[in-house]
VEXNUPA-527044 format. One record per residue: x negated, z, y of N, C-alpha, C, O in turn; residue number from 0. Coordinates in Angstrom, 2 decimals, m for minus. Example, Ala and Ser with C-alpha at 12.3 -4.5 7.8 and 13.67 -1.06 7.14 Angstrom:
BEGIN
SITE/m13.19/7.80/m5.69/m12.30/7.80/m4.50/m13.20/7.80/m3.30/m14.24/8.46/m3.32/0
SITE/m12.85/7.08/m2.25/m13.67/7.14/m1.06/m12.90/7.87/0.03/m13.41/8.04/1.14/1
//
This chain:
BEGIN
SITE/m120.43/95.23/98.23/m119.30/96.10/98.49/m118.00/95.37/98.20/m117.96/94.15/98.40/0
SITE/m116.78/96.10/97.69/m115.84/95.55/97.54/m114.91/95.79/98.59/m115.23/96.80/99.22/1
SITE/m113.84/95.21/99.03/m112.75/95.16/99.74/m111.57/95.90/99.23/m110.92/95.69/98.21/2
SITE/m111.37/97.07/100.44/m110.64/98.45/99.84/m109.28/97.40/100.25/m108.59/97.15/99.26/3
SITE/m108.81/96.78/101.52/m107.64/96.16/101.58/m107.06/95.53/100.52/m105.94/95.78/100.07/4
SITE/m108.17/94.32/99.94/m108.05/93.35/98.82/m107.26/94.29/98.00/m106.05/94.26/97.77/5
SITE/m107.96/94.97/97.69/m107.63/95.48/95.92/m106.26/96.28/96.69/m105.20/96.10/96.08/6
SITE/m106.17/96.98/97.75/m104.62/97.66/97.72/m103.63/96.22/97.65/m102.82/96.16/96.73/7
SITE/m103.70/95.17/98.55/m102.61/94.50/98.65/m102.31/93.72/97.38/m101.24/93.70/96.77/8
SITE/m103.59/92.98/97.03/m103.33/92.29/95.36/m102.84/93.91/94.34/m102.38/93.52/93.27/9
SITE/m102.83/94.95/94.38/m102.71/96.02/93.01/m101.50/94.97/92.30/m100.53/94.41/92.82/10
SITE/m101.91/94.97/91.18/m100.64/94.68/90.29/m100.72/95.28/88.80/m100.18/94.84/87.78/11
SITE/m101.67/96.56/88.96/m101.58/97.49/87.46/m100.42/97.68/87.33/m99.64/97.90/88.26/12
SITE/m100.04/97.59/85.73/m98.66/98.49/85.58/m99.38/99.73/84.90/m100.47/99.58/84.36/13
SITE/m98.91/100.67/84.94/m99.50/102.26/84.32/m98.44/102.65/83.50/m97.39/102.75/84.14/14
SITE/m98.32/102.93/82.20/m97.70/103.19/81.40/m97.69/104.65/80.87/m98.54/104.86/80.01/15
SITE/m97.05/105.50/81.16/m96.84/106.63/80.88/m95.91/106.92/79.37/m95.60/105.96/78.68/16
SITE/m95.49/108.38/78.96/m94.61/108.99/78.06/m94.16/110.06/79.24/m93.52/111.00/78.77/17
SITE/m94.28/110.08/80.14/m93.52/111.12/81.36/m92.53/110.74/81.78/m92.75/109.66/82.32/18
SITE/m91.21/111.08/81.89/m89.80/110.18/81.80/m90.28/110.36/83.94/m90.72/111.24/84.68/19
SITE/m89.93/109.21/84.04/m89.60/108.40/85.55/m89.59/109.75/86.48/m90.42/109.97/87.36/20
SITE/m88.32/110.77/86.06/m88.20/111.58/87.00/m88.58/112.27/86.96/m88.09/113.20/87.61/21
SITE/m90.06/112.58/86.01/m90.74/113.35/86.57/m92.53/113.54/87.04/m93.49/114.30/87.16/22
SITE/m92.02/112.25/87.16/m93.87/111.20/87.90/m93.95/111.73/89.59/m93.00/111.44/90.31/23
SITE/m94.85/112.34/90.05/m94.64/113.01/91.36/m96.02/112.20/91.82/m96.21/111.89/92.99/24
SITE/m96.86/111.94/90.88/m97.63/111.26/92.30/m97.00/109.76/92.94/m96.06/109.11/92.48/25
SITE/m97.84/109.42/94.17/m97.16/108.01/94.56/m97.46/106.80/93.54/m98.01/107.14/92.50/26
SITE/m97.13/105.17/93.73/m97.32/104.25/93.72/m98.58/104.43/94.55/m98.77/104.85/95.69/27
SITE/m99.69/103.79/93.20/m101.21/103.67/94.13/m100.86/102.93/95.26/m101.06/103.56/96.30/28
SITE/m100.28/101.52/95.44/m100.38/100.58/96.59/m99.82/101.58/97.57/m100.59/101.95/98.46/29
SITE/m98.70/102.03/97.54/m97.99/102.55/98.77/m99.31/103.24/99.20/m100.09/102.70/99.98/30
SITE/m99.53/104.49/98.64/m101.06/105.44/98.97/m101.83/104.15/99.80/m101.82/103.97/101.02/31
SITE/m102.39/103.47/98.96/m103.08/102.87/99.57/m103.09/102.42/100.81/m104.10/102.49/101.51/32
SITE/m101.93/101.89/101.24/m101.59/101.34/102.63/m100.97/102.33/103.76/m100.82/102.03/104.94/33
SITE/m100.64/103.59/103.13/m100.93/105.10/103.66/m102.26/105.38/103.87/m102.58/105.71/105.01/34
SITE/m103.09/105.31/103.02/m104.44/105.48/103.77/m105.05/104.73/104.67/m105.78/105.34/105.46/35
SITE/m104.92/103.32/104.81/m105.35/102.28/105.38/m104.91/102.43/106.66/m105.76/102.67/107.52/36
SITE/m103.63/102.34/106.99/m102.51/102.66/108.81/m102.68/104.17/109.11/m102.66/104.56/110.27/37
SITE/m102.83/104.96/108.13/m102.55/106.54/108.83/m103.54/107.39/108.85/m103.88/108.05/109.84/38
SITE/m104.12/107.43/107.60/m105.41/108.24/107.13/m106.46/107.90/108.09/m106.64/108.40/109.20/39
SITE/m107.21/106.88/107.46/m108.47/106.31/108.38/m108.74/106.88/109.75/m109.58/107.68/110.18/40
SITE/m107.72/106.19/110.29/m108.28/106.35/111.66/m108.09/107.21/112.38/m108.53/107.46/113.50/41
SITE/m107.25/107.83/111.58/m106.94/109.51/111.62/m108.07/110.43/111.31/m108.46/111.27/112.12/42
SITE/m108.52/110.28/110.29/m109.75/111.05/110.01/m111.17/110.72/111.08/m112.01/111.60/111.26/43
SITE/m111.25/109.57/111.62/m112.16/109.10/112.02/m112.37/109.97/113.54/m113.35/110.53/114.02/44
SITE/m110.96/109.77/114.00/m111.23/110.77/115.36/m110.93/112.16/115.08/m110.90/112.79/116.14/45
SITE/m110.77/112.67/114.37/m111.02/114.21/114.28/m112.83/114.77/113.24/m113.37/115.87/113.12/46
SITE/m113.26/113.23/112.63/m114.41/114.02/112.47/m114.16/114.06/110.73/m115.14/113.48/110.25/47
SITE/m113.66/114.30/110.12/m113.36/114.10/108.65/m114.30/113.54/107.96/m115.14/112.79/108.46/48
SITE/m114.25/113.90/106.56/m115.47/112.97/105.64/m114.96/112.64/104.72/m115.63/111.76/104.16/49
SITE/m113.87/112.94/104.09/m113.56/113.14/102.46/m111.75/113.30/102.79/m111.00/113.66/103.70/50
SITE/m111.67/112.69/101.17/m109.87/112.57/101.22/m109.77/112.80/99.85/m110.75/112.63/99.12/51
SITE/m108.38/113.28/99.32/m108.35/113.37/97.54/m106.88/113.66/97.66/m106.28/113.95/98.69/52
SITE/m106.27/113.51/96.12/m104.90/113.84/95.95/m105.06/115.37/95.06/m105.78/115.79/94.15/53
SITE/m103.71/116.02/96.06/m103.89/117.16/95.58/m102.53/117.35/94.70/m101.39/116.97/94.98/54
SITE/m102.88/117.90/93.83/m101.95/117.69/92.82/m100.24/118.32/92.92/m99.09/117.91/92.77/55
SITE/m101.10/119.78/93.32/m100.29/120.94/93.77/m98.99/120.48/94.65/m97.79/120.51/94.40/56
SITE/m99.72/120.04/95.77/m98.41/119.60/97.11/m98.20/118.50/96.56/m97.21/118.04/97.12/57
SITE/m98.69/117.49/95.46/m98.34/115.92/95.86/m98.64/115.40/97.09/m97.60/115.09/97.67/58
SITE/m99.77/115.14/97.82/m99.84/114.97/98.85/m101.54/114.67/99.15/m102.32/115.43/98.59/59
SITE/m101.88/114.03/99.67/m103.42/113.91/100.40/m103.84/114.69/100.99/m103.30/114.93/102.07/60
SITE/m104.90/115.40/100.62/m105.61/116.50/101.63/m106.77/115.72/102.20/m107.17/114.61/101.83/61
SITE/m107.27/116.58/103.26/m108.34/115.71/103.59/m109.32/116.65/104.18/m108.81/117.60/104.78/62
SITE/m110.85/116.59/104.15/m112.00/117.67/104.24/m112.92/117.18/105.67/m113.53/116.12/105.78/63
SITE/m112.84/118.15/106.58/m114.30/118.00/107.17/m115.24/118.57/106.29/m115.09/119.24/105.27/64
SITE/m116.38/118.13/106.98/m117.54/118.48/106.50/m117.99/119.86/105.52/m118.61/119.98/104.46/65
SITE/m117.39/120.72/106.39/m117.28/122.30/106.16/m116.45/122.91/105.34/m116.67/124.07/105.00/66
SITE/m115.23/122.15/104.82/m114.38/122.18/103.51/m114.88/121.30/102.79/m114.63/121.62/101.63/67
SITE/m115.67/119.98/102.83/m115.93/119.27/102.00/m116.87/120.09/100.95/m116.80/120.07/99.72/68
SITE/m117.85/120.87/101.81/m118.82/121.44/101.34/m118.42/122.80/100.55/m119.00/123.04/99.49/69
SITE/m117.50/123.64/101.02/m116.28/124.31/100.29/m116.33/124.14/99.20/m116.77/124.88/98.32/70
SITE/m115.84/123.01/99.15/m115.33/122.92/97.57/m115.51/122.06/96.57/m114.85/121.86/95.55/71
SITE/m117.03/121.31/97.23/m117.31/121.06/95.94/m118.54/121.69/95.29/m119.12/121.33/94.27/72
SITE/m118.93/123.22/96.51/m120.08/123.96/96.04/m118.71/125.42/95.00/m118.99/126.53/94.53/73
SITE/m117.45/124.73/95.03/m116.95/125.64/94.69/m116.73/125.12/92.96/m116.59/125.71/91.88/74
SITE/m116.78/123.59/93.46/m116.90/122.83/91.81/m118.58/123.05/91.01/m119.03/123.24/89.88/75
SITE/m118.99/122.91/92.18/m120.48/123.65/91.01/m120.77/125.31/90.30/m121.38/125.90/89.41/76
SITE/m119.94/125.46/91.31/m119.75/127.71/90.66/m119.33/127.44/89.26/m119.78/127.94/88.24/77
SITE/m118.43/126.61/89.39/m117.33/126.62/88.37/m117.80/125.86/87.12/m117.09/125.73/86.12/78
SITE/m119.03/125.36/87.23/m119.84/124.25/86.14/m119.17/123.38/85.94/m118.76/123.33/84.78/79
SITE/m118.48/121.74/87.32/m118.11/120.78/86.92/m119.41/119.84/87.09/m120.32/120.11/87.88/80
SITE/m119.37/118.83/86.34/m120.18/117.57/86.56/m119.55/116.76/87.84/m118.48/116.77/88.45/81
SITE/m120.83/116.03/87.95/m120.13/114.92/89.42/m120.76/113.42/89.10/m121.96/113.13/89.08/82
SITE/m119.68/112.60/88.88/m120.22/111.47/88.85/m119.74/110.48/90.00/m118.61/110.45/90.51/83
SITE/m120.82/109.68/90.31/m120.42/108.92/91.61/m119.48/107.42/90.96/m119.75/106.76/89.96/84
SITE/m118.74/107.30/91.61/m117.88/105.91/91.04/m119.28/104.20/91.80/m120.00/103.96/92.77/85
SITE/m118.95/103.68/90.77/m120.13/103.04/90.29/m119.60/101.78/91.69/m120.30/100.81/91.42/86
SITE/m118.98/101.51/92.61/m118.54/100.42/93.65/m118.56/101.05/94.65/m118.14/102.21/94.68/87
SITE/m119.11/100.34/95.82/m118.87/101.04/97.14/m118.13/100.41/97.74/m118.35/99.22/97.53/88
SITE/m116.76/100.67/98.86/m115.76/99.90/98.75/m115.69/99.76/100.52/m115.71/100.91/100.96/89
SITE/m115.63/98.95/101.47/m114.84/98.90/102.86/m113.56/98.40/103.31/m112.86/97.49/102.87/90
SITE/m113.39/99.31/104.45/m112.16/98.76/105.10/m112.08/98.39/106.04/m111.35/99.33/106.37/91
SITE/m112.18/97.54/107.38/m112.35/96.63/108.06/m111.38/96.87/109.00/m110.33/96.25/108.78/92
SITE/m111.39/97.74/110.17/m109.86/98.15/111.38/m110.57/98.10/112.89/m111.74/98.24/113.23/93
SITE/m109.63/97.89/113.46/m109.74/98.12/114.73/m109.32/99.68/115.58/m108.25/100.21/115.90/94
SITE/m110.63/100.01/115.72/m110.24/101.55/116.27/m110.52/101.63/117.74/m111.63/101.24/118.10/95
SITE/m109.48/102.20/118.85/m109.68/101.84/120.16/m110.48/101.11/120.67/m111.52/101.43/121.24/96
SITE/m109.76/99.38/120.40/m110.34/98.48/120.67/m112.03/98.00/119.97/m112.70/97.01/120.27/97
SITE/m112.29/98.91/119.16/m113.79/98.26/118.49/m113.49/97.78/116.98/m112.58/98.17/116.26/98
SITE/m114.00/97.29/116.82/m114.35/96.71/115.41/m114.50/98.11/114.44/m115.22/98.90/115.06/99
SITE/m114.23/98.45/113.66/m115.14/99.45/112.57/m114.78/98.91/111.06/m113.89/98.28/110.48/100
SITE/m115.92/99.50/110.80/m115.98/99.68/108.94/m115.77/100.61/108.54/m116.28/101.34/109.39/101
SITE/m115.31/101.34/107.71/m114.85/102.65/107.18/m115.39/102.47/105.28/m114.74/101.89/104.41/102
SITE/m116.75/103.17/105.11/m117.14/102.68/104.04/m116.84/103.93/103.19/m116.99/105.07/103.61/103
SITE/m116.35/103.60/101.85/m115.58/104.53/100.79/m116.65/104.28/99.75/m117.16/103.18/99.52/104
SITE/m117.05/105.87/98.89/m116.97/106.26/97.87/m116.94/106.53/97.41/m116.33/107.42/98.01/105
SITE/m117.00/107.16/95.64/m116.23/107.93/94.69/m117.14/108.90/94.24/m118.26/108.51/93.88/106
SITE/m116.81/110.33/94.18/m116.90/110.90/93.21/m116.05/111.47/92.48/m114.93/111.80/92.87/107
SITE/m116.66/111.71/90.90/m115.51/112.05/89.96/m116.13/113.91/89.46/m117.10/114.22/88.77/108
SITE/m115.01/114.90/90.22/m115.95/115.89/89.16/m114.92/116.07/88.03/m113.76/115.70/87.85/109
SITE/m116.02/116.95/87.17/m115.04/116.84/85.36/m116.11/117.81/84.58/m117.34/117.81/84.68/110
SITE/m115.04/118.86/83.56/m115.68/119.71/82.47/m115.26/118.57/81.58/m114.32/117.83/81.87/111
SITE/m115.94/118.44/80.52/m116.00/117.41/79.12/m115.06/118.51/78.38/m114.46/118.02/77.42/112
SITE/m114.81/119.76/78.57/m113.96/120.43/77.48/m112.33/120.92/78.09/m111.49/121.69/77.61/113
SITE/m112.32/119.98/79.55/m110.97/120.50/80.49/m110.17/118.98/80.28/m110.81/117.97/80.01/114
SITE/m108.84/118.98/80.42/m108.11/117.95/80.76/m107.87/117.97/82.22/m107.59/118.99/82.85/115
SITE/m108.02/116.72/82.75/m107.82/116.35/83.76/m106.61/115.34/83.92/m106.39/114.51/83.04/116
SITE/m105.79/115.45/85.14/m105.11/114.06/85.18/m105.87/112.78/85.85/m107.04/112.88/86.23/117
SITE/m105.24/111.75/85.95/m105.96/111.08/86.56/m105.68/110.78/88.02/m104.53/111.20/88.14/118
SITE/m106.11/110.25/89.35/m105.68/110.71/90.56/m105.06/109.04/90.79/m105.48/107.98/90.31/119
SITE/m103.80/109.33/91.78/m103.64/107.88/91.79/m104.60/106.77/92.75/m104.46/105.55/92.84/120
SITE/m105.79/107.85/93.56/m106.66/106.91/93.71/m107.73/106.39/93.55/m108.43/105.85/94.41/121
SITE/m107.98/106.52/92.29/m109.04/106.24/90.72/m108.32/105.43/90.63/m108.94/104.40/90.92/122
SITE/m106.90/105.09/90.29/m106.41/103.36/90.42/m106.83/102.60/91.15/m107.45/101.64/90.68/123
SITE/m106.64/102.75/92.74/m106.84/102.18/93.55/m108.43/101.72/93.55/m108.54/100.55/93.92/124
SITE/m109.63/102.32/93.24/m110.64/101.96/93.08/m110.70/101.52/91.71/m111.85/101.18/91.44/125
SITE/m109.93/101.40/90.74/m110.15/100.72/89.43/m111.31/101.67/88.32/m112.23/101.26/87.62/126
SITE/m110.73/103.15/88.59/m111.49/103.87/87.84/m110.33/104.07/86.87/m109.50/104.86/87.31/127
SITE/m110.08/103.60/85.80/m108.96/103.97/85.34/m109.35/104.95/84.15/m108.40/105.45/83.56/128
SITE/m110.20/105.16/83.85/m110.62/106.65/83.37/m111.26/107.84/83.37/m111.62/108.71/82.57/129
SITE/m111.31/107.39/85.43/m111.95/108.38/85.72/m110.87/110.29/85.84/m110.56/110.95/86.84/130
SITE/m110.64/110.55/84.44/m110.12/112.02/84.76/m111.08/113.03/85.04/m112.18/113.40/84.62/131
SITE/m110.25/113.34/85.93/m111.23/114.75/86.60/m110.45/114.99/88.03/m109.23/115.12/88.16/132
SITE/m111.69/115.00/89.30/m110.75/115.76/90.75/m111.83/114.66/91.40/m113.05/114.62/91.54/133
SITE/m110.88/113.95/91.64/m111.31/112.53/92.35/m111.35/112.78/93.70/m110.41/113.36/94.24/134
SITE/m112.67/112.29/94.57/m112.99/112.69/95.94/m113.54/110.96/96.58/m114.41/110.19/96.16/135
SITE/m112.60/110.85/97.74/m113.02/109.74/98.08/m114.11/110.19/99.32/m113.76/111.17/99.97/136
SITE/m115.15/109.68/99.63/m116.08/110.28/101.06/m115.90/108.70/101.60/m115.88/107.62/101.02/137
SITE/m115.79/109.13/103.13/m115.72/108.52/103.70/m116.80/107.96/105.19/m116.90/108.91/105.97/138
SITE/m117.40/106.95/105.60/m118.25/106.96/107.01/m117.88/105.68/107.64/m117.56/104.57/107.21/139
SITE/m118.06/106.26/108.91/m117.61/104.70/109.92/m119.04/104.55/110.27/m120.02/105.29/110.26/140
SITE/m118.76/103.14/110.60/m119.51/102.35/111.61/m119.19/101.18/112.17/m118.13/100.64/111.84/141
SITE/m119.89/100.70/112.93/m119.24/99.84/114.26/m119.92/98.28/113.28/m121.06/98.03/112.91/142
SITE/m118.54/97.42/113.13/m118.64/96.01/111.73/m119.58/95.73/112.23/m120.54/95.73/111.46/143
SITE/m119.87/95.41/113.50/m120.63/94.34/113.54/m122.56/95.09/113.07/m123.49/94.35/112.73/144
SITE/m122.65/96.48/113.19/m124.36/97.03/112.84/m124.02/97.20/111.74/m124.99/97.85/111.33/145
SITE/m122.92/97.03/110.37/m123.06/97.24/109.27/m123.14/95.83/108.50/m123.29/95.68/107.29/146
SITE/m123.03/95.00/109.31/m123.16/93.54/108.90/m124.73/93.10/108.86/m125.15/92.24/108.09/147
SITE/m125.47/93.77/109.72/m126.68/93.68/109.86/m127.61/94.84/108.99/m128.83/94.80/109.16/148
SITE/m127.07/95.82/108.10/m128.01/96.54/107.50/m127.42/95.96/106.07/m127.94/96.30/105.00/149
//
């Protein structure tokens, strides 16, 4: 497994666009990143959550229980997308009321081969840098110290 902290705090991609500056609306992967890390997480963790993605529409992180997760990506199979799983499984390592946890991340990518996709800014953050399509991070806790042992 790789280290979801590592790779946010070292990021040092530059991303090179033809989209003039002012009109780039998603974030800086790192910032996201360390938005997900302090706010997201452990946010999702006590309400029950599974899944996180950037939504293009608001500019903004949505995030799925179970029951929207399942939503919509039985709404990506109506629709005939592919799903590929991102090939790293990634953790994050926090302290949640007082316990230890792991918060283990991973990727899927869905995608039509005949649609353009953008790319999500957190397909950077996991170093998918061509993964275009509708990037879905899933997410599960567990307590560090029984995931150290499986």
């Amino acid at each position: 497994m790789s280290d979801f902290k590592k790779a946010v705090v070292d990021f040092k991609t530059v991303i090179f666009t033809n989209q003039p500056r002012s009109e780039i609306t998603a974030p800086h992967p790192q910032h996201l990143g360390l938005h997900v890390m302090t706010q997201l997480i452990p946010k999702m963790e006590a309400t029950g959550d599974v899944a996180f993605a950037w939504h293009w529409k608001r500019n903004d992180v949505c995030v799925y229980n179970p029951a929207e997760y399942a939503e919509e990506t039985g709404m990506y199979n109506k629709k005939g997308l592919k799903m590929d799983k991102g090939d790293t499984t990634w953790f994050y390592d926090y302290t949640y009321k007082g316990n230890k946890r792991r918060c283990i991340l991973t990727t899927e990518i869905w995608y039509n081969n005949k649609e353009q996709f953008n790319i999500s800014p957190f397909a950077f953050l996991f170093r998918q840098y061509m993964a275009q399509g509708l990037h879905i991070t899933k997410v599960r806790f567990v307590d560090q110290e029984s995931d150290a042992q499986s």
